[in-house]
C-alpha positions, 0 to 999 in steps of 0.5 A: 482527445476525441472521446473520454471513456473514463472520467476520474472525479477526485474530490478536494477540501481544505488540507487535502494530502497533496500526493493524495491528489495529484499522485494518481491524477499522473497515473492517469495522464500518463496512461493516457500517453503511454496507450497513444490515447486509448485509455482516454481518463479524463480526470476532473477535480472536484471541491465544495465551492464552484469550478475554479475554486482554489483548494490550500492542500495540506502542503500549502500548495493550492490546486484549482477545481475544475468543477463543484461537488453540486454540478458533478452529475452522473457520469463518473466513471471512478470516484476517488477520495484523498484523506487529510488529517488534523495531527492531535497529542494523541496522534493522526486524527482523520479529517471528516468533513460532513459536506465531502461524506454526504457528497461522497455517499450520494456521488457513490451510486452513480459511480462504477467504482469507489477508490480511497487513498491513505485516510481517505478510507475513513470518509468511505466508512462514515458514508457507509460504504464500507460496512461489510467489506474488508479495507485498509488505510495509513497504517497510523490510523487503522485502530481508529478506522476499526473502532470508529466503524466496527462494521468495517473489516480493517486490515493495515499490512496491504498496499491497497485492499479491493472489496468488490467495487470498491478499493482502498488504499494505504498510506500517502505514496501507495496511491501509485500503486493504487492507481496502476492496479486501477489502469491494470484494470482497464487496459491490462498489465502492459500498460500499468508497467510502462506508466510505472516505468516512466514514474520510475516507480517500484514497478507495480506492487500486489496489493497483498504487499505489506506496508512495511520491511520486516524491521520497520514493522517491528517496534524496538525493543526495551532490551538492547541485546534484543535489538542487537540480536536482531541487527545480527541477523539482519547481517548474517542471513547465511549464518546459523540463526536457530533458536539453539544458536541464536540462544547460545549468542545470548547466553540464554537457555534455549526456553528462556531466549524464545520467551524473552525474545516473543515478548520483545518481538511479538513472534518466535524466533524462527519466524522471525529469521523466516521473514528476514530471510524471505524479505532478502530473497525478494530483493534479489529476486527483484534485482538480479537474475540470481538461479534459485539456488543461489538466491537460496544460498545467500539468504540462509535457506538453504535449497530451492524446496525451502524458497519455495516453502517459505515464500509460500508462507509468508507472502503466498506466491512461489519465487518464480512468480514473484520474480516474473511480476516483480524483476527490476534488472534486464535479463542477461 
């Protein structure tokens, strides 16, 4: 490679998240192929000790440092920090080493951009480099995240979350979208998209996409006819799901259904089948080449006006434009 125009320094400590590391690392090398050698990242590990250092990740495999945080210098086009975490009664609990958070905050100033991935967030905060910015991190640890650093605007629901020139990312495997919208851009869309094809990868998710499906991001429910309920609608898209019918299959009046039902789920009714709805209409969008009304249809809303209203809502796109970024199947 005759001349590096990005140089990836990703910094490695004891029990480092392994996909952490080597997730966007692939990225890179791949974007490197993929252009014929026009991206030219170069990606340089970085540890505590010397180059040549081995690092135990939290895998237990053990990756070798191509360089120590002393002798990194100035030229770091993108600094990027993996998160490691130590598993306590009470839950996840974020690794902070003070050595990495004061590499990190000297390091950061001569970097042109800052990225984290997963719990690495947590090292940015306590750098101080995320106060005044919105950021995001694993889902399991955002309520730490927000309490620890009350400075820091914590979003959990985003795949990753840029703020200025810094970037954040969510949990584990979001590193590889993370890491596509960081090559999107330096060399555009086109590249991104034949990097994720050769990960054969879900192509490359917004950032603004949630963490979860619907379902999962739900908690069970203490009443087992709510969960039953719920199973019923996740099954019966095409049905009727008003509040009036759903209450009927309840035998409940229809203000005793939606309060049983908020308290258990935490939305309303028509929110929730809204969701579900929209969730089933994005994967046929991203799937098939289904015409709108027919993806409407077979979803339960019904007519193109309602898609477009109610993906306007829940994830703010039209399905015309989810589908052209976002489309899996070959067009026939």
């Amino acid at each position: 490679m005759s001349e590096i125009s990005h140089r990836v320094v990703i910094a490695v400590f004891p029990e480092v998240d392994l996909l952490d590391v080597t997730g966007p690392a692939e990225v890179f090398t791949l974007a490197n192929r993929e252009s014929g050698g026009r991206a030219r990242y170069r990606v340089d590990l970085a540890g505590p000790g010397p180059a040549g250092e081995q690092v135990t990740t939290s895998a237990g495999v053990r990756v070798v440092t191509d360089t120590g945080f002393a002798d990194v210098g100035s030229a770091v086009d993108t600094l990027l920090v993996p998160g490691a975490v130590d598993w306590c009664a009470d839950g996840p609990r974020p690794k902070i080493a003070g050595g990495v958070v004061e590499w990190v905050r000297d390091t950061a100033p001569h970097a042109r951009r800052i990225a984290s991935v997963c719990v690495g967030a947590h090292v940015l905060a306590a750098a101080g480099l995320l106060d005044g910015r919105t950021a995001t991190t694993h889902w399991s640890t955002a309520d730490r995240l927000a309490a620890d650093y009350p400075e820091v605007t914590v979003d959990p629901d985003p795949i990753f979350v840029r703020s200025g020139r810094v970037w954040t990312g969510a949990g584990i495997s979001a590193c590889l979208d993370l890491a596509l919208a960081l090559v999107a851009e330096d060399h555009g869309e086109d590249l991104a998209l034949a990097v994720a094809r050769q990960l054969v990868v879900y192509l490359k998710r917004q950032g603004g996409q949630s963490q979860f499906s619907v379902p999962i991001s739900r908690p069970p429910a203490t009443r087992r006819d709510i969960d039953e309920l719920r199973r019923y609608v996740a099954d019966h898209l095409d049905r009727d799901l008003s509040a009036p019918a759903l209450a009927a299959r309840m035998c409940l009046s229809e203000r005793h259904f939606a309060r049983v039902f908020a308290q258990e789920t935490g939305t309303t009714p028509a929110a929730y089948v809204e969701a579900l709805r929209v969730e089933a209409a994005r994967r046929l969008l991203e799937a098939t080449d289904q015409p709108l009304e027919l993806v409407a249809r077979s979803t339960g809303l019904r007519s193109v006006e309602t898609l477009h209203r109610a993906f306007q809502r829940q994830i703010a796109t039209s399905p015309g434009a989810y589908r052209r970024r976002f489309r899996t199947a070959a067009p026939r």
